[in-house]
C-alpha positions in Angstrom: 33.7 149.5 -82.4 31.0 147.5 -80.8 28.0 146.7 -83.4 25.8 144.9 -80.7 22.4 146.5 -79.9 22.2 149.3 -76.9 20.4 147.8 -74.1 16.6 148.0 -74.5 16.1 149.0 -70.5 18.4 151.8 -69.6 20.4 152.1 -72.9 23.8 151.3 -71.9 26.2 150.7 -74.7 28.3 148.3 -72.7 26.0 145.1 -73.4 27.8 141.5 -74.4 26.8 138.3 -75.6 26.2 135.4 -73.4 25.6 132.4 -75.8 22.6 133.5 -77.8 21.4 136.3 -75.9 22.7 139.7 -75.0 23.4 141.2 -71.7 23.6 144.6 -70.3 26.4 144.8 -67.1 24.7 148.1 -65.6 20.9 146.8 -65.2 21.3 142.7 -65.5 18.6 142.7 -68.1 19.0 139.6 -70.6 17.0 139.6 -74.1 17.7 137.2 -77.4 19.6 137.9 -79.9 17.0 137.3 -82.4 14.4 139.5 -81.0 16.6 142.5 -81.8 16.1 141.0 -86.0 12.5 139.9 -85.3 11.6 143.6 -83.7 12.7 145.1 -86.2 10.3 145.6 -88.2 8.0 148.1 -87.2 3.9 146.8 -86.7 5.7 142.9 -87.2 3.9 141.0 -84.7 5.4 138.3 -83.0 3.2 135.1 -81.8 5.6 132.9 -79.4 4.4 129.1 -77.9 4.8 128.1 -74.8 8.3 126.8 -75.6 9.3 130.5 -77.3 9.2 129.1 -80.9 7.6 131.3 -83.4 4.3 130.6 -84.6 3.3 131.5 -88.0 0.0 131.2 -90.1 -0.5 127.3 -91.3 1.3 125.4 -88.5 0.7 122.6 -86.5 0.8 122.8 -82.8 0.2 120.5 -79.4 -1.7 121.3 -76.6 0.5 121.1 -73.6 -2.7 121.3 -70.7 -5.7 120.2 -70.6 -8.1 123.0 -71.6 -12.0 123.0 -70.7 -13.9 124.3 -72.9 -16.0 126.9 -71.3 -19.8 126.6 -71.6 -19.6 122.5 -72.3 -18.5 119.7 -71.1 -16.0 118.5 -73.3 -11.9 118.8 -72.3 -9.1 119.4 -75.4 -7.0 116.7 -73.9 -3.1 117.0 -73.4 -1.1 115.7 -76.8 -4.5 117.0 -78.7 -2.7 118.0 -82.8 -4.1 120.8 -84.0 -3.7 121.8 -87.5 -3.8 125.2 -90.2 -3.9 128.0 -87.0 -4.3 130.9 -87.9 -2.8 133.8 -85.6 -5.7 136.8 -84.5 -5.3 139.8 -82.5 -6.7 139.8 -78.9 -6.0 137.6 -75.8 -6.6 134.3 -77.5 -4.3 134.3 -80.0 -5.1 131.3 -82.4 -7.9 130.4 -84.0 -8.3 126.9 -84.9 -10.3 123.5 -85.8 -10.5 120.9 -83.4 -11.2 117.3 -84.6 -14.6 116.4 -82.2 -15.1 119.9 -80.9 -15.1 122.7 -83.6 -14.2 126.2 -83.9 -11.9 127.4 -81.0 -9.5 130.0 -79.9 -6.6 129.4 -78.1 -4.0 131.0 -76.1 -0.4 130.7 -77.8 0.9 129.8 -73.9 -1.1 126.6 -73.7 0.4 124.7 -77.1 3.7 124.0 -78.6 4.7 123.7 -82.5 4.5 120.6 -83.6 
């Protein structure tokens, strides 16, 4: 008996692992393993970098792209460290303190953990 997870697109109980993700042979769709734990939980949600490492309240990330800041003139530079984020709801997902440039929200896409 087979206790790997039905596949999440056309619910075929024929899927199989494939080093750390899971694979369904009817559709082709591929998912990770550990989103069927991290899922789980209903109203859990789940802020990814640009990388796909989980982001949490408290980290530190790097920005990956330059980023101008709209309304000014001033750039977050590539390699810029940005500490204590704090995860929000809405389409930029962190809200942080920049060192020379204040308050700012940023999308999770545009930084890496650190």
């Amino acid at each position: 008996m087979s206790t790997l997870p039905p596949c999440s697109q056309c619910g075929s109980a024929y899927t199989y692992e494939d080093g750390n993700q899971y694979v369904c042979p009817e559709c082709a769709h591929e998912w990770p393993q550990q989103s069927a734990t991290t899922e789980a939980a209903p109203g859990a949600r789940v802020v990814r970098d640009a990388v796909g490492n989980v982001l949490s309240d408290g980290d530190a990330v790097t920005v990956i792209k330059d980023l101008k800041v709209k309304g000014s003139s001033l750039v977050v530079k590539v390699g810029t460290k940005v500490k204590n984020i704090r995860l929000v709801d809405g389409d930029h997902d962190i809200d942080c303190k920049i060192d020379g440039i204040g308050a700012m929200q940023l999308k999770s896409e545009f930084v890496k953990k650190a």
